[in-house]
C-alpha angles and dihedrals in degrees: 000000000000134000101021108166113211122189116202121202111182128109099238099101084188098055084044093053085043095052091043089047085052097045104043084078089057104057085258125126118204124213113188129211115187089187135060101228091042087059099046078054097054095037088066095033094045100035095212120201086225135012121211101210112195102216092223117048132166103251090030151351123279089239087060086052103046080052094054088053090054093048088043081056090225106155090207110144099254116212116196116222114206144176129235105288097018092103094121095048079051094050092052084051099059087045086060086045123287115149095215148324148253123205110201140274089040136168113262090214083062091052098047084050085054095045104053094040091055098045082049098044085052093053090061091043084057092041084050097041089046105054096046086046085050081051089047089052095047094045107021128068110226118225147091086214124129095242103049088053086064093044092054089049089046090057094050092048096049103036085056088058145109088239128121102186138047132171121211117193132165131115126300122284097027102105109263085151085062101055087045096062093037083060095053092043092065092046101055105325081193106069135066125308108191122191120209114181095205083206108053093065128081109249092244093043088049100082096038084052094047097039111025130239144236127233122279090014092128141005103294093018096127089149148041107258128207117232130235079232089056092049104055084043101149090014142058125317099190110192107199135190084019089165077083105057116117114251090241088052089045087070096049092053090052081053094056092046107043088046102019085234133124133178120214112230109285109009124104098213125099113227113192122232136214103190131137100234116202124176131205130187138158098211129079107265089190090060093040085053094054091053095045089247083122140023119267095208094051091051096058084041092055097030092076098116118010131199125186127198113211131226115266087229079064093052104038098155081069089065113078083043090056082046096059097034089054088048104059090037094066101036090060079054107057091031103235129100119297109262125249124246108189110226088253094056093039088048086049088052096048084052103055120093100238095212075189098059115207095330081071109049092046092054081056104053089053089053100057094048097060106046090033104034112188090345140133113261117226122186095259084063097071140070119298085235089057099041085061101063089059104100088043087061098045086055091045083045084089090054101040084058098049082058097046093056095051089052092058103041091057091042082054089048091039087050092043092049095055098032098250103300096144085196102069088032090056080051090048092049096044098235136101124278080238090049097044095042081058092052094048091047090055102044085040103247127170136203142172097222 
């Protein structure tokens, strides 16, 4: 196992040169802290695989500072260092975190076991922590905002009902996808979901993809086809992008949802369907409808139960969350620290209108990390587009504080009112504890409970 980076903080500058002499053999660099709040300063700057706390140091004790990393919410391996006789401070410890612990004197064949089992054990708890973060992307919305809370409510309440039909709408970029397959996880999360872009098929091959075909329908036809409909037979058909639908196939697709039958090209025979069909698009129907580019009878059979994604201009206080969740993300992904966006950048990038939406921002983020892994992000570092709407937000920075400061004075009143119990103040707000407890963190508030 090569390039492990350990970070010793112990005040015994002999025991650190003799680790590092005993590692180097083994692929590992060793950085040294002699202090506990130097280390606490390199563990977040250098970012180590596996940090070596001495329980006793000279400005604190090593349980303050394993505190401290907990607080700090670095996920970095932590080996206690003890002396002879410290084996309950040890034991508490390992009860704040500590992975495990070394009574001296040890065997440095016995740290450099410990060493490489835990950094090893950690890279399968990222693994572990990064898919289901990638499953939480493809399936969550991201925000504290008021309107994806209602979003969020929205999909629970429709994906538990009766109904067989729902209709998204809202501009590109802003997860439509998502709220699809959230839908389709609270109906049966088991069976098929099944994707069809309306506008990456040629109109004559659409209807052979969606319904199937038998062989020798059509020229090249030398075989029966399954159809995308067939497929998601008992589970979701999402028809995305439906603005694009032929008006022919518009038709055939009323059929299918008024009498839950289909016919595959060139077969005479109905074949019923039990399929959950949800619909996205990004244009006005109603105004397609008004200029006979849709049919008016399929939107009010679709439009059963609408549901409609925001911009995420219209939702800015989602942003810096979006920001940090894409981050780290990313930086799972492509396995190197997340990158840092200083409060005035992130501040110029909440506000910037993302005519993209979401699709946007998260394109973005990746970029960054990989042309900037684990560093700091300067304004020369982003998009053109983005570097031009910084003077409009220096001269909105007056107003954003003016905001701010209102935010904070009626979260202050909210909390006082109700003695510090985040919980009923969240209630009072209208927003979520996790939300609330963002917002205080930000405008600096405090509370005892």
């Amino acid at each position: 196992m090569n390039d492990i980076k350990v970070l010793v903080i112990d005040d015994e500058k002999n025991l650190a040169r003799s680790i590092s002499f005993s590692l180097k053999p083994e692929g590992m660099e060793v950085i040294a802290a002699y202090r506990g709040d130097d280390g606490l300063d390199m563990a977040m700057n250098e970012q180590p695989d596996v940090i070596l706390l001495d329980l006793k140091l000279p400005d604190q004790t090593g349980l303050e500072v394993l505190e401290k990393l907990l607080e700090m919410q670095l996920s970095i391996p932590t080996i206690m260092i003890s002396a002879h006789g410290d084996t309950r401070a040890a034991v508490q410890a390992i009860k704040l975190g500590a992975v495990d612990y070394l009574t001296k004197p040890f065997e440095l064949d016995e740290l450099i076991l410990l060493i490489k089992r835990n950094v090893e054990r950690q890279k399968l708890e990222n693994e572990i922590v990064f898919r289901r973060t990638l499953e939480n992307d493809k399936n969550g919305i991201v925000g504290d905002s008021q309107q994806v809370t209602d979003l969020c409510n929205q999909i629970s309440q429709v994906g538990q009902s009766s109904t067989q039909t729902v209709l998204i709408s809202g501009p590109s970029g802003t997860g439509k996808a998502l709220v699809a397959r959230g839908l389709h996880n609270k109906r049966h999360s088991e069976a098929s979901f099944v994707e069809v872009n309306c506008a990456s098929f040629p109109e004559n091959l659409m209807e052979a993809e969606l319904f199937g075909a038998e062989k020798g329908a059509y020229t090249g036809a030398d075989k029966k086809r399954m159809g995308l409909l067939e497929l998601a037979e008992g589970g979701t058909l999402f028809l995305d992008e439906i603005g694009e639908m032929s008006l022919v196939l518009q038709a055939k697709i009323l059929t299918l949802l008024e009498n839950r039958t289909y016919r595959t090209v060139g077969s005479a025979r109905e074949k019923r369907a039990n399929v959950f069909v949800v619909a996205a698009t990004n244009r006005d129907l109603m105004q397609e409808v008004n200029e006979k580019k849709f049919r008016q009878d399929l939107f009010y059979r679709l439009n059963v139960v609408p549901i409609f994604v925001p911009a995420l201009a219209e939702r800015k206080i989602d942003t810096p969350v979006l920001l940090d969740h894409f981050a780290h993300l990313y930086a799972k992904q492509e396995g190197c620290n997340p990158v840092v966006l200083p409060e005035d950048v992130k501040m110029l990038l909440t506000g910037y209108e993302w005519p993209g939406n979401v699709r946007e921002l998260k394109n973005l983020m990746e970029r960054l990390t990989i042309l900037y892994p684990g560093q700091e992000i300067q304004f020369l570092h982003l998009p053109i587009e983005i570097q031009d709407t910084k003077t409009e937000f220096e001269m909105g920075s007056e107003l954003m504080n003016t905001v701010d400061a209102y935010e904070k004075n009626v979260i202050e009143k909210v909390l006082l009112e109700h003695k510090g119990r985040k919980g009923l103040a969240a209630d009072a707000l209208g927003i979520s504890r996790h939300a609330l407890k963002r917002r205080m963190q930000r405008l600096n508030i405090t509370s005892n409970k």
